[in-house]
Every structure is written in C-alpha cells, then in structure tokens.
Backbone as XML, in Angstrom:
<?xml version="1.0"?>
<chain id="A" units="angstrom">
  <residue number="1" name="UNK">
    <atom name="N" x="-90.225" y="-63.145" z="-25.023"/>
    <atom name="CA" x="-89.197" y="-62.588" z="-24.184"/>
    <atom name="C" x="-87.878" y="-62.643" z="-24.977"/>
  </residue>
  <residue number="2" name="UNK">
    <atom name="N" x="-87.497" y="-61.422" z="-25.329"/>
    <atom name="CA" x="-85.959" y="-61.293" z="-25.951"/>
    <atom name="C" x="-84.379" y="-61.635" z="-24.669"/>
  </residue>
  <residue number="3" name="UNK">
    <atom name="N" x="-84.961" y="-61.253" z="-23.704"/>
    <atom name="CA" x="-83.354" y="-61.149" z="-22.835"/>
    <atom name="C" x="-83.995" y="-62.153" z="-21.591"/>
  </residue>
  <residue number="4" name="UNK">
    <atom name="N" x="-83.156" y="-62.620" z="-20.723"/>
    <atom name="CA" x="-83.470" y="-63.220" z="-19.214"/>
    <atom name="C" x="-82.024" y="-63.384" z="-18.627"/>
  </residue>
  <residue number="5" name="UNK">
    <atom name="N" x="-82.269" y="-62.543" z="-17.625"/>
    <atom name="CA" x="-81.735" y="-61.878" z="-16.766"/>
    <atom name="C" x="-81.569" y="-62.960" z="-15.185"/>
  </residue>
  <residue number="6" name="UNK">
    <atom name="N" x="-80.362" y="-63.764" z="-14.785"/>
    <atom name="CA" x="-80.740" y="-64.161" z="-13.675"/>
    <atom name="C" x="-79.294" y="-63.736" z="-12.658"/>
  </residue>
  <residue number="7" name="UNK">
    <atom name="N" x="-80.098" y="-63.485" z="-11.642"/>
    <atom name="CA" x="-79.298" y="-63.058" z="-10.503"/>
    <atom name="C" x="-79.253" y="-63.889" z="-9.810"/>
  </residue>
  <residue number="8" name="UNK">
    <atom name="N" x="-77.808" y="-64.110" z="-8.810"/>
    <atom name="CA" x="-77.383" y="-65.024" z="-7.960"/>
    <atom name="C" x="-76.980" y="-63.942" z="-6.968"/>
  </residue>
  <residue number="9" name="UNK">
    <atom name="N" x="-78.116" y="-63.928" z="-6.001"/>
    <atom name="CA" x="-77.442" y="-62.832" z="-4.621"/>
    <atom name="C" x="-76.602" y="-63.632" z="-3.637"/>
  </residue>
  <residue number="10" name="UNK">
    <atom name="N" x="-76.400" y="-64.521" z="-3.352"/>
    <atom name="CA" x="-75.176" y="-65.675" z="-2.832"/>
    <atom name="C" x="-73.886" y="-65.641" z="-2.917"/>
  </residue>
  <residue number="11" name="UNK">
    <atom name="N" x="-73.887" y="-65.826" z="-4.871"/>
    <atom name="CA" x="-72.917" y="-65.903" z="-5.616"/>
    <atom name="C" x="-72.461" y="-64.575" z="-6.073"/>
  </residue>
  <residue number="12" name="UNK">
    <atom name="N" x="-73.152" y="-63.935" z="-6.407"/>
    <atom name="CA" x="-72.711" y="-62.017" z="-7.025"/>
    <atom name="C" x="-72.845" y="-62.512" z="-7.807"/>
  </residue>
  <residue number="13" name="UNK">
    <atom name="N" x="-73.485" y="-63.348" z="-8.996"/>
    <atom name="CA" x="-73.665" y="-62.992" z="-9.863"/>
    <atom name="C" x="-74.759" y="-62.766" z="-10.841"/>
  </residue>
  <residue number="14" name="UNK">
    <atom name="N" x="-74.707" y="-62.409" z="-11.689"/>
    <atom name="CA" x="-75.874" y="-61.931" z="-13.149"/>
    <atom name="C" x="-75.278" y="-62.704" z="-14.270"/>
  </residue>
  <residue number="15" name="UNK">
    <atom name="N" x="-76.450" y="-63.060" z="-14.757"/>
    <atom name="CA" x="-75.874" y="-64.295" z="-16.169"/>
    <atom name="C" x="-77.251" y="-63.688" z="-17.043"/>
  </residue>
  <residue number="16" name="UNK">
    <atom name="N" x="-76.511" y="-63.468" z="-18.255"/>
    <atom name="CA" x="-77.661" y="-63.140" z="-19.178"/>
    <atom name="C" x="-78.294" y="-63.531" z="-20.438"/>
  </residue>
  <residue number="17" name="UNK">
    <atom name="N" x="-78.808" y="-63.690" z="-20.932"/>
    <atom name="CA" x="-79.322" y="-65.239" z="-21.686"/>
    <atom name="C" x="-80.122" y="-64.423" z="-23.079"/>
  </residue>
  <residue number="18" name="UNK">
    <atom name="N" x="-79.341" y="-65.045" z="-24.256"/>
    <atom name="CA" x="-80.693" y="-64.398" z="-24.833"/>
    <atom name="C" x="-81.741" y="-65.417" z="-25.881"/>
  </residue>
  <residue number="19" name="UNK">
    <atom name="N" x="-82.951" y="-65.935" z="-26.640"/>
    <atom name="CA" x="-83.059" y="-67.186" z="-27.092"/>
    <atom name="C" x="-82.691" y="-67.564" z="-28.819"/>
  </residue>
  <residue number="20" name="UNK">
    <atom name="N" x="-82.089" y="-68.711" z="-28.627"/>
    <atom name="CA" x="-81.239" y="-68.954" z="-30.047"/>
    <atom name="C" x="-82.218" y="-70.263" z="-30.065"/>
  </residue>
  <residue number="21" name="UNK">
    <atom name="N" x="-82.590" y="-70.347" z="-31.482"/>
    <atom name="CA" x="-83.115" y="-71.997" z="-32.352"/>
    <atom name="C" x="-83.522" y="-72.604" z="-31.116"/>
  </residue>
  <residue number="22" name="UNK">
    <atom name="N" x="-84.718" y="-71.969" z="-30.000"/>
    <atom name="CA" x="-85.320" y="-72.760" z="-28.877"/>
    <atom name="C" x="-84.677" y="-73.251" z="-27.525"/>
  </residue>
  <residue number="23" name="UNK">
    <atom name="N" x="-83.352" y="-72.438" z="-27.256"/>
    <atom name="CA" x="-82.312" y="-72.706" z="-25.853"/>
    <atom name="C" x="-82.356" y="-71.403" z="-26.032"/>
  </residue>
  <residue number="24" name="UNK">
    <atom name="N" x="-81.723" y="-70.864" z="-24.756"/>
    <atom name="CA" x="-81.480" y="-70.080" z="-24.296"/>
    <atom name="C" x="-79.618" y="-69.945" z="-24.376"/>
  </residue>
  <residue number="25" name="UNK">
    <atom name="N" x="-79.092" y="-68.903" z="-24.926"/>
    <atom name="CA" x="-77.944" y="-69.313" z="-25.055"/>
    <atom name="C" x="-77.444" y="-67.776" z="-23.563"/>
  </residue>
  <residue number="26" name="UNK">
    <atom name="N" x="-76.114" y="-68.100" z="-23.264"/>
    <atom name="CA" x="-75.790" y="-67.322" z="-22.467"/>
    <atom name="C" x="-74.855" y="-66.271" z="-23.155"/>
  </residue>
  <residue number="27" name="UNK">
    <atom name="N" x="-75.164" y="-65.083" z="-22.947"/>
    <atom name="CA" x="-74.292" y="-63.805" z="-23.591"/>
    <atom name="C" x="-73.404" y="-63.229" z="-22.726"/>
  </residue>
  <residue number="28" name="UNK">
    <atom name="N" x="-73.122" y="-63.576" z="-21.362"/>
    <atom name="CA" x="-72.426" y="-62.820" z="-20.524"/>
    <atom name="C" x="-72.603" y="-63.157" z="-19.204"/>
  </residue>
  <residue number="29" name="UNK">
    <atom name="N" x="-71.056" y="-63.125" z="-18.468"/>
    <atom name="CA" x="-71.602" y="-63.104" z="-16.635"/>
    <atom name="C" x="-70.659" y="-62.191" z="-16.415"/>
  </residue>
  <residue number="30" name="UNK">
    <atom name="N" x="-71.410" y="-61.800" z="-15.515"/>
    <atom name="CA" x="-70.813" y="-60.549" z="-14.034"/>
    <atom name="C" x="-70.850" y="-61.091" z="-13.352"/>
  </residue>
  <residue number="31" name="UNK">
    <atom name="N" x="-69.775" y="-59.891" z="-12.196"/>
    <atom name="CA" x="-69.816" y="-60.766" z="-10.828"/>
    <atom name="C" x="-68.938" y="-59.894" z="-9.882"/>
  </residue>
  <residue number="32" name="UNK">
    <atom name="N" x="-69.326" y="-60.038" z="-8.797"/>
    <atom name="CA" x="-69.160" y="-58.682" z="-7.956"/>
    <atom name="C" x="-69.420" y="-57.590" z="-8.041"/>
  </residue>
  <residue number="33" name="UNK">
    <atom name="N" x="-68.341" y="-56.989" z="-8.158"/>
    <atom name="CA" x="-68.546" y="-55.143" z="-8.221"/>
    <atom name="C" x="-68.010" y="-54.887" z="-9.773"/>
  </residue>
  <residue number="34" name="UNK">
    <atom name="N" x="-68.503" y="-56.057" z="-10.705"/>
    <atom name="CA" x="-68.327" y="-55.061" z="-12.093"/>
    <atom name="C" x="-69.412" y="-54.318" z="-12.613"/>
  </residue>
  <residue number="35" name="UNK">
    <atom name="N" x="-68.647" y="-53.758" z="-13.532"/>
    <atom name="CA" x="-69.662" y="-52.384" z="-14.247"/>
    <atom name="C" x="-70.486" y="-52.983" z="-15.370"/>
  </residue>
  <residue number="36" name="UNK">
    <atom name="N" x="-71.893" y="-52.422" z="-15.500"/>
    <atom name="CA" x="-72.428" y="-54.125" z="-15.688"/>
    <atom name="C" x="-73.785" y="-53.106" z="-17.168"/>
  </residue>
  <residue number="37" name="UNK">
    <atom name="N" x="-73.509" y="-53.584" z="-18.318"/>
    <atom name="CA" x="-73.897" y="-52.086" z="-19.153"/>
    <atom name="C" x="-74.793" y="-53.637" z="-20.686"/>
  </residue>
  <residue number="38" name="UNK">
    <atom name="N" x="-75.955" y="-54.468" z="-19.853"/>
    <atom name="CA" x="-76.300" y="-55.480" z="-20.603"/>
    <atom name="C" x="-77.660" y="-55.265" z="-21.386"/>
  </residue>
  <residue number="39" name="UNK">
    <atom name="N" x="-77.882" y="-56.025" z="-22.344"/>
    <atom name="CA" x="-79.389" y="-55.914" z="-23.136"/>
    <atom name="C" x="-80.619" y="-56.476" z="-22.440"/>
  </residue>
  <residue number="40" name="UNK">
    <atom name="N" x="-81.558" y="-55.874" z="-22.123"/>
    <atom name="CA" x="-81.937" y="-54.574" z="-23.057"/>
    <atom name="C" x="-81.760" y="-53.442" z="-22.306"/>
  </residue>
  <residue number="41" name="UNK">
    <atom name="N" x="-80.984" y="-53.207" z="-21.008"/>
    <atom name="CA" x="-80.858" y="-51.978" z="-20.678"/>
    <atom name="C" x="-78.996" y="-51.082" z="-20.779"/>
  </residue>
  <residue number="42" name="UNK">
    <atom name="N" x="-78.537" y="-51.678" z="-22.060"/>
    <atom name="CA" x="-77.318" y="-51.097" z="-22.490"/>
    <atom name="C" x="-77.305" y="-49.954" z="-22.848"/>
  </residue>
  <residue number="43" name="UNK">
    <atom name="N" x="-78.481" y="-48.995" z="-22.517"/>
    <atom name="CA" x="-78.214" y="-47.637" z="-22.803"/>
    <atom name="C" x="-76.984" y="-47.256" z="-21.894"/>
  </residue>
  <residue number="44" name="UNK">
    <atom name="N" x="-77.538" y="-48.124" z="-20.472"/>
    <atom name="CA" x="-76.719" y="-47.186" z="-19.014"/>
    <atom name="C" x="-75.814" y="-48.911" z="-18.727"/>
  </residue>
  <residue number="45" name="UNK">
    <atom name="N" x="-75.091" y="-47.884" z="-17.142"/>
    <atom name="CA" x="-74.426" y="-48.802" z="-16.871"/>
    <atom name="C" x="-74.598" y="-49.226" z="-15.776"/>
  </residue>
  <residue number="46" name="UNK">
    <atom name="N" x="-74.505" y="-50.073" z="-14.638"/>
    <atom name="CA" x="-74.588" y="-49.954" z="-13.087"/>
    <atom name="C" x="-73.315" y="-50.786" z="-12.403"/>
  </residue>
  <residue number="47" name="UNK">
    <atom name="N" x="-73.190" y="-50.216" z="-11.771"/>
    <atom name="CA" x="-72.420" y="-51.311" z="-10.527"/>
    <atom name="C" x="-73.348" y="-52.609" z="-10.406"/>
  </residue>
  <residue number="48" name="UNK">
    <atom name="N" x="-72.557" y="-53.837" z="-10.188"/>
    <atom name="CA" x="-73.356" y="-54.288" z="-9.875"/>
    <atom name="C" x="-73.146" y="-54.923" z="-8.231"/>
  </residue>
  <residue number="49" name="UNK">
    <atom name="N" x="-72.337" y="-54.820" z="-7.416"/>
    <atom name="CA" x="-72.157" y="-54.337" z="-6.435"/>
    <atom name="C" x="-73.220" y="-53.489" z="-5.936"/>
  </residue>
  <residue number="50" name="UNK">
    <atom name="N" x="-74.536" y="-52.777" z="-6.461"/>
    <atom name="CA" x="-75.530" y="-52.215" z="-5.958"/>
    <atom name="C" x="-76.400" y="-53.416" z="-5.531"/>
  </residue>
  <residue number="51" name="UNK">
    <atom name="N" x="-76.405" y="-54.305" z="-5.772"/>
    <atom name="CA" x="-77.567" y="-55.436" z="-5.939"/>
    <atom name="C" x="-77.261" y="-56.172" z="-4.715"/>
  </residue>
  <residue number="52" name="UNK">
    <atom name="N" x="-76.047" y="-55.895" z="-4.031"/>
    <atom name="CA" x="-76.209" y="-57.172" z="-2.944"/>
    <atom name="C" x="-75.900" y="-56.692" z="-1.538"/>
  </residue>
  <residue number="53" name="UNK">
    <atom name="N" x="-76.281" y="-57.258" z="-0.745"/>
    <atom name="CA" x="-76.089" y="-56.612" z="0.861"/>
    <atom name="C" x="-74.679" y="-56.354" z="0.820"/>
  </residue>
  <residue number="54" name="UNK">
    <atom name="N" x="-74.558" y="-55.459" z="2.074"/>
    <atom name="CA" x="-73.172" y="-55.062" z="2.773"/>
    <atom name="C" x="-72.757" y="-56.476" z="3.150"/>
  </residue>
  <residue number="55" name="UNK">
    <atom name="N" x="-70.962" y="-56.707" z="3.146"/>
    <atom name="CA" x="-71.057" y="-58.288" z="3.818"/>
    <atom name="C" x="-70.254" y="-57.382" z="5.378"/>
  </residue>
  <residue number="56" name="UNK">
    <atom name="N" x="-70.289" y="-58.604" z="5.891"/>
    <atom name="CA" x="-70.322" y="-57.938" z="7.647"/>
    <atom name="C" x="-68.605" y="-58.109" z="7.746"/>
  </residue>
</chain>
C-alpha cells in the first residue's frame, strides 16, 4: 500500500499518510470544506465538504 487515507466524519477531517523507513509518515490534513486534490487521486480535485452530512 503506497497512500492511507483516513477520514474523520465527526471531525471533517482527512489525514493522509504515505510509508517512510516502516511508519507511516503524514503528508497532509484537510478539513471542512477545503478543496482537497491528494495522492493517488491528484489528477482531480473534490470538495471535501462532499463527504459529510448536512449539519442541522
């Protein structure tokens, strides 16, 4: 596995990990409604504001 990808639907956020010398090192967090354009799907971009319920 090159990338790992974890989502926090609670928190809004995405933390993305990629593996260095046997850890997992972290490359990036989002959070809320940013524009969210990470490996391995950095071709595109998304909201990431798509990922979590309406809040009331």
């Amino acid at each position: 596995m090159q990338w790992l990808w974890l989502v926090d639907p609670d928190l809004q956020i995405l933390e993305v990990y990629r593996p260095l010398d046997g850890h997992w090192l972290l490359e990036r967090t989002w959070q809320n409604d940013d524009i969210v354009s990470a490996p391995p799907f950095d071709a595109i971009s998304m909201n990431l504001s798509d990922l979590w319920l309406p809040q009331d």
